[in-house]
Residue, then its C-alpha position, 0 to 999 in steps of 0.5 A: x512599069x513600062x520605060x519610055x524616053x523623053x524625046x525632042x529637038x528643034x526640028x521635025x527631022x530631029x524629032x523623027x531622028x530620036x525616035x528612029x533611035x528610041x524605036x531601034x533601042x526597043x522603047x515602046x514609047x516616047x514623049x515630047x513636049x511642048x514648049x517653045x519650038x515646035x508643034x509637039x501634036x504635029x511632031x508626034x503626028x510626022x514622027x509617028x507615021x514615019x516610026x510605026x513601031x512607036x507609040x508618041x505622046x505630049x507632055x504636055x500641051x497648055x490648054x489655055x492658048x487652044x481652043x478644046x475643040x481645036x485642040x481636039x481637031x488636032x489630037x484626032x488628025x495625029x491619032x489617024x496619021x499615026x494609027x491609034x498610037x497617039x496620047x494626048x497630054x495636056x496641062x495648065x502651063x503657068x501662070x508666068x507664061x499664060x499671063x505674061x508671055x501669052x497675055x491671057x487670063x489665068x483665072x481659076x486654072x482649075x475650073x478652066x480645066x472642069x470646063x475644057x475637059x467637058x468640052x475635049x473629051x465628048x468630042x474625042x470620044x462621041x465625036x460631039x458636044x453640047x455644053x453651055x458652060x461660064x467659058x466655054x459655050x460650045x455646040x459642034x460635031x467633030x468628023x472622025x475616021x478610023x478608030x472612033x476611039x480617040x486618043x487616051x488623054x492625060x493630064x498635067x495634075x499635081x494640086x490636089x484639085x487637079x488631082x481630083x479632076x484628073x481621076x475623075x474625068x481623064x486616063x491618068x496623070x503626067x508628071x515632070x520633077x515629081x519624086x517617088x515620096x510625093x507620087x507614093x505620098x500624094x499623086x497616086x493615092x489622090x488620084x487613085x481615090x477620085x477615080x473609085x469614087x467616080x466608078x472608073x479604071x485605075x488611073x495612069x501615073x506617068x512621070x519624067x524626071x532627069x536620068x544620069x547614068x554616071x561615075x561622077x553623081x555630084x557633077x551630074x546633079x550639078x548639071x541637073x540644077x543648071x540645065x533644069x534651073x527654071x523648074x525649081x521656080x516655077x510654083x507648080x514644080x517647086x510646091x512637088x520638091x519641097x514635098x519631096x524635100x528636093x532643094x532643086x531639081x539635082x534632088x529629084x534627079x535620077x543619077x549614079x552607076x548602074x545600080x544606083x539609077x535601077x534602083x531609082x528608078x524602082x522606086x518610082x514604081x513602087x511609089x505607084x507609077x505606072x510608066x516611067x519616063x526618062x529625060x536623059x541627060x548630059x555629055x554624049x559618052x553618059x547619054x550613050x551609057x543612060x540609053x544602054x541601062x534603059x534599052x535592058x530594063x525597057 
């Protein structure tokens, strides 16, 4: 299982500084998401050319507000500015968010995605499309240079219809709040079953969660619940840790001495992830320590 960071900031040269350091500790790859400040598909494409020897990812970008054929556009300008070492992850965000916030439909989430798939993945992958569907109707060809591969793509999926659609038609799932009973329980076995029924590759199981490494477990968890509040609300989230049997996200944290987060950590592997991720968290002499476990099991 490879280890990869959870990386951010509130400004480009801030995204490019955490990912000099994640390049210097050794970590092979990192992820930004996409919330409220900055562009996470511009960021990894800045931070990506300007850390060559890291591999940068979204984690993830809503479908609802981009076009997929925009959203293509831009996934294939970062995997060009970086190489081939861009990975686009997308997802459905909320309905709180896309409604509300965005003034959007969030009608059908799943059959959305059906639809924005089959018009984003011809045009990564072919470099064009012809589909007539009930939201989208899109004829259009997408220029490319360099590698005509495009970039793997990932998707936010923890429903069992997501789940299904994920093994199916992308290279795998990203994660957030998201324990090792639910990912060995309900994540991989799911996805994995999709996708031997669609004839295709063993799917990715990408999860974050939050990583402490610390003397003091409760006041981490503690932090946990305050610092991720929002999570242990939103339905998506809260329906993943009341599979975990997690009261909020301090339960699905990863936190305690050396020892003790090795061994979490271990047991997300053994649950069927493939690439872990870490959201490390707390006061600077504990991120500092955090950063020294995952530098030594990257």
């Amino acid at each position: 299982m490879d280890i990869a960071l959870n990386i951010g900031g509130s400004t480009v040269d801030e995204v490019v500084r955490n990912a000099e350091s994640a390049a210097a500790n050794g970590f092979r790859s990192a992820w930004i998401a996409n919330i409220f400040g900055i562009d996470a598909i511009t960021a990894c494409a800045v931070a990506g050319r300007a850390v060559p020897e890291l591999t940068l990812g979204t984690a993830v970008v809503p479908t609802f507000p981009r076009h997929p054929h925009a959203m293509a556009q831009q996934a294939m300008t970062a995997w060009d500015a970086t190489a081939g070492r861009f990975q686009l992850g997308i997802g459905l965000s909320h309905q709180i968010v896309i409604e509300s916030m965005f003034g959007l439909s969030f009608d059908k989430p799943a059959a959305h995605m059906r639809e924005y798939l089959a018009v984003l993945l011809p045009l990564l992958r072919e470099g064009n499309v012809s589909y007539d569907g009930e939201r989208y109707k899109v004829h259009a060809p997408l220029e490319r240079a360099g590698d005509p591969a495009g970039p793997p793509v990932l998707l936010a999926a923890m429903a069992p219809a997501m789940l299904r659609l994920c093994g199916e038609e992308a290279d795998g799932t990203i994660l957030w709040m998201t324990g090792p009973r639910t990912v060995g329980d309900h994540v991989a076995p799911r996805l994995t079953a999709a996708a031997e029924a669609a004839g295709r590759p063993a799917p990715r199981v990408v999860a974050t969660l939050p990583v402490a490494v610390t003397d003091d477990p409760d006041g981490a968890r503690a932090l946990a619940e305050s610092v991720f509040q929002v999570y242990g609300s939103l339905p998506s989230y809260r329906a993943m840790l009341d599979r975990e049997g997690a009261a909020g996200p301090g339960d699905v944290a990863i936190v305690g001495d050396e020892a003790a987060v090795v061994a979490g950590i271990r047991s997300m592997e053994d649950a069927g992830t493939t690439e872990f991720v870490a959201a490390v968290y707390g006061d600077a002499d504990t991120m500092a320590r955090t950063t020294d476990l995952l530098t030594g099991l990257r």
